[in-house]
N, C-alpha and C positions, 0 to 999 in steps of 0.2 A: 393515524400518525401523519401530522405534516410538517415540513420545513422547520416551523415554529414552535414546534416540542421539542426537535432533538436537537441536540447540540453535538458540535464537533469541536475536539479540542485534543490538544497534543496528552499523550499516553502518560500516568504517573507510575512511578515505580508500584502502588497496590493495582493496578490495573492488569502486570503482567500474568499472572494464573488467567484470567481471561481472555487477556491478548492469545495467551500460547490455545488455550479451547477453541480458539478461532481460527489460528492456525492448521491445530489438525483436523478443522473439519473443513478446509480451504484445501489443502493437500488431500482428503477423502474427493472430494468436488473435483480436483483435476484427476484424481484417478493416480495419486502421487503415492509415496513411502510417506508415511508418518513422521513428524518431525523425531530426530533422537533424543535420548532420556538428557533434562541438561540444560531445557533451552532457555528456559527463564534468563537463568543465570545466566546464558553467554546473550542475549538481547537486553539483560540488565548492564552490563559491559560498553557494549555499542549507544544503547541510548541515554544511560545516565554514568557515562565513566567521564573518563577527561573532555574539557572545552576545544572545542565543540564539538559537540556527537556525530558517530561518523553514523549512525542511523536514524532518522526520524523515525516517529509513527503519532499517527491521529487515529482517535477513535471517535466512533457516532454513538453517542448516549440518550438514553429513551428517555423523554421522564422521566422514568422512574428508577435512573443512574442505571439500568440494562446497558452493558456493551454490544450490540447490535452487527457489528463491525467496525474495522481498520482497514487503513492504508498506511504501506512505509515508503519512505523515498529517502535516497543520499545523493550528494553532488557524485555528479560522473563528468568525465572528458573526453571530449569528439575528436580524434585524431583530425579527421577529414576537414572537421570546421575550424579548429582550430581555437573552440572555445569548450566553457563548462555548459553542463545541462542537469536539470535534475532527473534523476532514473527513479521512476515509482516501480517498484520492484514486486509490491503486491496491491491490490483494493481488493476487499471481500466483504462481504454483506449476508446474514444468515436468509434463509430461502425467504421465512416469513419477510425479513424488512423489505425484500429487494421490492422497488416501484413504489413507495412511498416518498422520495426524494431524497434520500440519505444516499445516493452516491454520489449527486451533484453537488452535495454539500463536502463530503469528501474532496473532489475533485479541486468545489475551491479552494480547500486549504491547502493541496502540493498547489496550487499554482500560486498563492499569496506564499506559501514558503519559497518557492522559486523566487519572488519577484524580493521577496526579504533580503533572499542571499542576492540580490543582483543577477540571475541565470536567467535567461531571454528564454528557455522551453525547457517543457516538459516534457521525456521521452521513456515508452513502456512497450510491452510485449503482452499477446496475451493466446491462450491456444488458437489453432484455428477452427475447431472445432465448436468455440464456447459463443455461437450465435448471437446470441444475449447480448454478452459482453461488447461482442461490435457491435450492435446494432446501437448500444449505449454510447459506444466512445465517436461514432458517425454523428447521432444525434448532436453530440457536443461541437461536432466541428472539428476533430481530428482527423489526420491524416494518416493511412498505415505506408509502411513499406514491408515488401515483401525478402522475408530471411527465415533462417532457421538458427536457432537458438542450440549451441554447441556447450558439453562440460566436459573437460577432463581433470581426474585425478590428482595430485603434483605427489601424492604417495606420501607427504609430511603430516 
C-alpha cells in the first residue's frame, strides 16, 4: 500500500456502517465503552443534516473502496486566543494500515479543511499512553501541551 492507492476523501452517507466499525474498534484501542446502540443515525445528523456540518469526517479508502480508516474534526473556539481552530476529535487507522502513509494523508485533509474554512490550526488530544501516536504527530511537526482532558454529565 502507498500514498498512491489510497485515497482520502470526505465520508458519504453509505459509508457510515463502516465509519461506526471503526469507531468501535477505535474505542476497543483506547481501552474505551463501546460506542451506544444509534450512532449512525446521530453522526448522520451532525454530518449531513443542515449547512454547514457541525461534524466533518474523512475517510482512507484502499483500492479496493476498503475503509481503512477516519478522521473527524469541527471548528472550536480558543477563549485564550481569541480565535477559531479546528478540533480533530478522532484519527484512526485499522492495525494492518497503520505505516503505510495513510495517516499523513489523513492529517492533510484536516489541515486543507482548516485552511478551507480560514482557521490558522489545528488542535487535538491524544492518550498519553498511546506512544505511536506521538511519536507520529512529533514526526509531523506538532507541538503538545500538557492537560488533562475532563467530562461531566449535564444529566439532559
Amino acid at each position: 500500500m502507498s500514498e498512491r492507492e489510497a485515497v482520502v476523501r470526505h465520508a458519504h452517507p453509505e459509508d457510515l456502517p463502516r465509519v461506526v466499525e471503526l469507531i468501535t474498534e477505535h474505542a476497543a484501542y483506547e481501552k474505551a465503552a463501546p460506542p451506544a446502540p444509534g450512532l449512525a443515525d446521530r453522526l448522520a445528523a451532525l454530518l449531513f443534516g443542515p449547512e454547514p456540518p457541525r461534524l466533518r469526517c474523512f475517510v482512507a479508502a484502499l483500492p479496493d473502496g476498503t475503509l481503512a480508516g477516519y478522521a473527524t474534526c469541527a471548528p472550536e473556539l480558543s477563549t485564550w486566543d481569541g480565535t477559531e481552530y479546528l478540533h480533530m476529535d478522532c484519527l484512526y487507522l485499522t492495525e494492518t494500515s497503520r505505516g503505510h502513509g495513510l495517516g499523513p494523508l489523513l492529517m492533510a485533509a484536516i489541515r486543507t479543511e482548516a485552511r478551507t474554512l480560514g482557521l490558522p490550526e489545528v488542535q487535538w488530544q491524544t492518550p498519553a499512553w498511546n506512544e505511536d501516536a506521538i511519536r507520529f504527530y512529533d514526526r509531523l511537526g506538532a507541538t503538545s501541551k500538557k492537560k488533562r482532558r475532563y467530562s461531566l454529565p449535564t444529566g439532559a
